[in-house]
C-alpha positions in Angstrom: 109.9 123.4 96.3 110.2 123.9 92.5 109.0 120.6 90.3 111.4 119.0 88.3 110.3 118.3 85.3 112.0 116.4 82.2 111.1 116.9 78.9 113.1 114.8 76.4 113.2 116.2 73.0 114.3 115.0 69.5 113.1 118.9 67.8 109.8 116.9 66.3 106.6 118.3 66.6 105.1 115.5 68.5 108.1 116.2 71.3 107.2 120.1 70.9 103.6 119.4 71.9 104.6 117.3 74.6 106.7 120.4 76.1 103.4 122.7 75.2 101.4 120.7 77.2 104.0 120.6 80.2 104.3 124.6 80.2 100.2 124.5 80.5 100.0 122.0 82.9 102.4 123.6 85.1 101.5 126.6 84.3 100.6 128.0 87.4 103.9 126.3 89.3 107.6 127.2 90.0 109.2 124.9 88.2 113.0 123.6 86.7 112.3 122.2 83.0 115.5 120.0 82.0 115.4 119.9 78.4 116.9 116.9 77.1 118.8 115.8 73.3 120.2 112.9 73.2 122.3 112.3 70.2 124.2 110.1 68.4 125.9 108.9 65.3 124.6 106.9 63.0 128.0 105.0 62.7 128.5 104.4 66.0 126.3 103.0 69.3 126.8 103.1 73.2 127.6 99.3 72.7 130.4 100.3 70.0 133.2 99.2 71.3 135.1 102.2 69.8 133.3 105.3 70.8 133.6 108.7 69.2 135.9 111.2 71.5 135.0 114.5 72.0 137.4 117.1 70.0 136.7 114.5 67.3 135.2 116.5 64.1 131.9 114.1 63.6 131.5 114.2 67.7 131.8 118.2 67.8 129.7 118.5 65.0 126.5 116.1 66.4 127.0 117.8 69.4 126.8 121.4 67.8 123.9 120.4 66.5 122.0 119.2 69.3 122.8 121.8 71.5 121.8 124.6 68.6 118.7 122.6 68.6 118.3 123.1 72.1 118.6 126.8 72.5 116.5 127.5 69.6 113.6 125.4 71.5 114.0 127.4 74.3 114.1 130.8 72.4 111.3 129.5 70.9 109.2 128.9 74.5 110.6 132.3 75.9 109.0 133.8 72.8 105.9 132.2 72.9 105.2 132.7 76.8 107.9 134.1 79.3 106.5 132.3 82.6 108.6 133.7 85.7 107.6 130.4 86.9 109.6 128.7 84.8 113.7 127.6 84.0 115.0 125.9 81.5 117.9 124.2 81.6 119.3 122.3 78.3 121.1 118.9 78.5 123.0 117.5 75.3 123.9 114.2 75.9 125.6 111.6 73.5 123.7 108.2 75.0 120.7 106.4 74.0 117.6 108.2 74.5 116.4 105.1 77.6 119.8 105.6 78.9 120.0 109.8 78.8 117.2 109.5 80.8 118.0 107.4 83.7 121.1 109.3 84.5 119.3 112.5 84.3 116.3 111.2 86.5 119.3 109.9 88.7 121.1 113.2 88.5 118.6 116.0 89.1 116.2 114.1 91.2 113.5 114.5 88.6 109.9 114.3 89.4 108.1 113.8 86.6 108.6 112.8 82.9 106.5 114.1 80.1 107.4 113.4 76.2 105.6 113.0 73.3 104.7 110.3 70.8 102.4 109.7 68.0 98.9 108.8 68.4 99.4 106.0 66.0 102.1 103.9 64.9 102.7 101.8 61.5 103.9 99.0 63.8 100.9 96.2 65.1 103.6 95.9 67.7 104.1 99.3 69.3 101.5 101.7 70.3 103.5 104.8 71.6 106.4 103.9 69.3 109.1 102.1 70.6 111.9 104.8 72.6 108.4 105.8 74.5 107.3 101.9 75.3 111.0 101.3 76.6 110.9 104.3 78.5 107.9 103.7 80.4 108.7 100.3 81.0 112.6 100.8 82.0 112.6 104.3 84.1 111.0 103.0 87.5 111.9 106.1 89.5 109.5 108.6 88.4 106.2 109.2 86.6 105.7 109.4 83.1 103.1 111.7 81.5 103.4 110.4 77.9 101.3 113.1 75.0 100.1 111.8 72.2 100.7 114.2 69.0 96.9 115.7 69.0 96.6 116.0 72.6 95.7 119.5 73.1 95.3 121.2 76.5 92.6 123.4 76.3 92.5 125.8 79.6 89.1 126.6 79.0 87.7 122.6 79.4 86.5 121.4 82.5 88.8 118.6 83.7 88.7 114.8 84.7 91.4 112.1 85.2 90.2 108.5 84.7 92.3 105.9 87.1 91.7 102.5 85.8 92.4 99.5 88.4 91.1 96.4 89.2 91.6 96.7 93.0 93.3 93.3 93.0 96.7 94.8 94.1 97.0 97.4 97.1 98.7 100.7 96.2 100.5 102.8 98.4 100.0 106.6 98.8 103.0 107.6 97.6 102.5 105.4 94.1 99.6 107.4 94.0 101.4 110.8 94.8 101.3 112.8 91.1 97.7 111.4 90.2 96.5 113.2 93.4 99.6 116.0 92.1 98.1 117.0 88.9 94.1 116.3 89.8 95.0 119.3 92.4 96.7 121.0 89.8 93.2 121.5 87.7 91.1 121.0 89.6 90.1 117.6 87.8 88.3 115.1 89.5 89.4 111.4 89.4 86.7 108.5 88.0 87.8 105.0 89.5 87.3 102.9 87.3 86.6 99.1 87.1 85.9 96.2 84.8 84.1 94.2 86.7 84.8 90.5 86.3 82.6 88.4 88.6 79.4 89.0 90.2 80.8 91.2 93.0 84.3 92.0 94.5 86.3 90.3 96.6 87.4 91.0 100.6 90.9 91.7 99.4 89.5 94.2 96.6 87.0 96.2 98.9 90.0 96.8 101.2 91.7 98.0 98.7 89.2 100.1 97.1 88.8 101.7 100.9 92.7 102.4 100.9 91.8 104.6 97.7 89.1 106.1 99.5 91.4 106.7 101.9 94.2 107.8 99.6 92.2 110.1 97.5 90.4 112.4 99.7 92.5 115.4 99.0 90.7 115.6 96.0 87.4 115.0 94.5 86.4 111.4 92.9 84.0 108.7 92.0 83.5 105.0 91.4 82.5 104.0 88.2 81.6 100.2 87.1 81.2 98.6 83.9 79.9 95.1 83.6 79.7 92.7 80.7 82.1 94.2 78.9 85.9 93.6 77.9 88.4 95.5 79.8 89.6 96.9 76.4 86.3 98.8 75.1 85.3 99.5 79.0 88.1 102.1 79.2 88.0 103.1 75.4 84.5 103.7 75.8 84.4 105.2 79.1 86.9 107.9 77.8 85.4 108.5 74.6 82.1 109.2 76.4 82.9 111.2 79.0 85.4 113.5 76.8 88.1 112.5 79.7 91.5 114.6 79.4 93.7 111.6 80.7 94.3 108.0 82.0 96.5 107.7 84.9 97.7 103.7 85.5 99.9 101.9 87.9 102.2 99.6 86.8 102.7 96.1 88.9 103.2 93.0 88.5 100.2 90.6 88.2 97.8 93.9 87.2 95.3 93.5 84.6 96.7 96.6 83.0 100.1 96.2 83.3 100.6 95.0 79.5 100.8 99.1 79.1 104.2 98.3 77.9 103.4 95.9 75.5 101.4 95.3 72.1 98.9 93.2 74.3 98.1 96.7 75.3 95.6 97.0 72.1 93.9 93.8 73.2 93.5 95.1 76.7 92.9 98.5 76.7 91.8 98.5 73.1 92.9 101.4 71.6 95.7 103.8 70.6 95.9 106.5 73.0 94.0 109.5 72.3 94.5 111.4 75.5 97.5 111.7 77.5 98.5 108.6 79.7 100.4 109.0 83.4 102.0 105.5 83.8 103.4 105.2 87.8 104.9 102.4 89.1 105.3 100.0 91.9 107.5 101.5 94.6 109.7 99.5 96.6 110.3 100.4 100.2 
């Protein structure tokens, strides 16, 4: 079965990056690649109550350019590598990024979402940049691998995936479904980590970390535990230390981390993101 992958793209370096990384992290794997624009004119919104009609000169001519833009980025991939592994497949939308998105997840069952962003932001109330934080926050339905503008992937580096919790909520294997995906992929072994709060854990946390023990035995991993330190520098630190290539977080209500989406991200996690982040969510059965 062939991944589905979307990549949306505004023809900016940090969303070419984002598609650089995707072609080396599936590198080795069949693999659809939907290749997404969404445009718009500067005149008009979605929420306009008169929209643009295609035929219309300004609509034709946004839409030219959007879709030029698109098969030049693909030239541009098929020059650079010519994976048999791989399709492309270009989609020119005239929505809102947030809402080009959902339709397409809806639409071609998509998998996984990677796109770029900018390590840092000029706003003290964003840290991806603000189509990326109401991405990840809004598209429920699948993954997000979100690539910060100097994440590199280097084939050469040995691997690891750092999987912050605080086992106070239970995940379910399938939440946990591309972590165990791409840790496969390369080989890259997943450090658990937790902050820990009080003296020791609770009954409800051990059974939870044994459901990950459980979980994650298709691939390699430890425990790790920091103590006496906020949750903020624990995972900056952590990461910086160990050279990590990415932090993988679950999304639920009532987590510790789940302020991902949010400024209070900086206070909790400390730090603009330096290495690429895979945001999953809660699933509901």
């Amino acid at each position: 079965m062939k991944n589905r992958i979307l990549i949306p793209t505004d023809f900016s370096e940090n969303s070419w990056n984002a598609l650089d990384y995707a072609l080396n992290l599936f590198k080795e794997d069949k693999c659809i690649f939907y290749l997404l624009n969404a445009f718009q004119l500067y005149h008009f919104t979605t929420d306009s109550i008169i929209l643009p009609e295609p035929g219309e000169p300004e609509y034709e001519k946004a839409r030219e350019e959007s879709e030029i833009g698109l098969e030049k980025l693909i030239d541009g991939v098929i020059m650079k590598s010519d994976n048999p592994n791989h399709h492309f497949e270009m989609i020119s939308s005239y929505n809102s990024v947030l809402d080009a998105i959902k339709e397409t997840v809806y639409k071609k069952d998509i998998s996984l979402i990677i796109m770029g962003t900018k390590g840092e932001t000029n706003s003290a109330n964003t840290i991806f940049g603000s189509n990326a934080e109401n991405i990840m926050e809004k598209i429920q339905h699948s993954p997000i691998l979100v690539v910060p503008e100097d994440a590199v992937f280097l084939k050469e580096k040995k691997k690891e995936i750092v999987f912050a919790t605080d086992f106070k909520t239970y995940y379910s294997y399938r939440e946990l479904q591309s972590l165990i995906s791409i840790a496969k992929r390369i080989e890259a072994p997943v450090r658990i980590l937790h902050i820990l709060e009080n003296e020791k854990l609770t009954p409800e946390q051990e059974e939870n970390k044994d459901s990950l023990r459980e979980y994650l035995k298709e691939v390699l991993y430890t425990f790790h535990t920091l103590t006496h330190i906020k949750v903020g520098a624990g995972v900056h630190s952590f990461i910086e230390s160990r050279g990590s290539e990415m932090l993988a977080l679950i999304h639920k209500k009532h987590n510790i981390l789940n302020s991902i989406f949010s400024k209070s991200l900086v206070d909790k996690v400390g730090y603009k993101p330096k290495v690429p982040i895979l945001a999953m969510h809660e699933l509901n059965d």
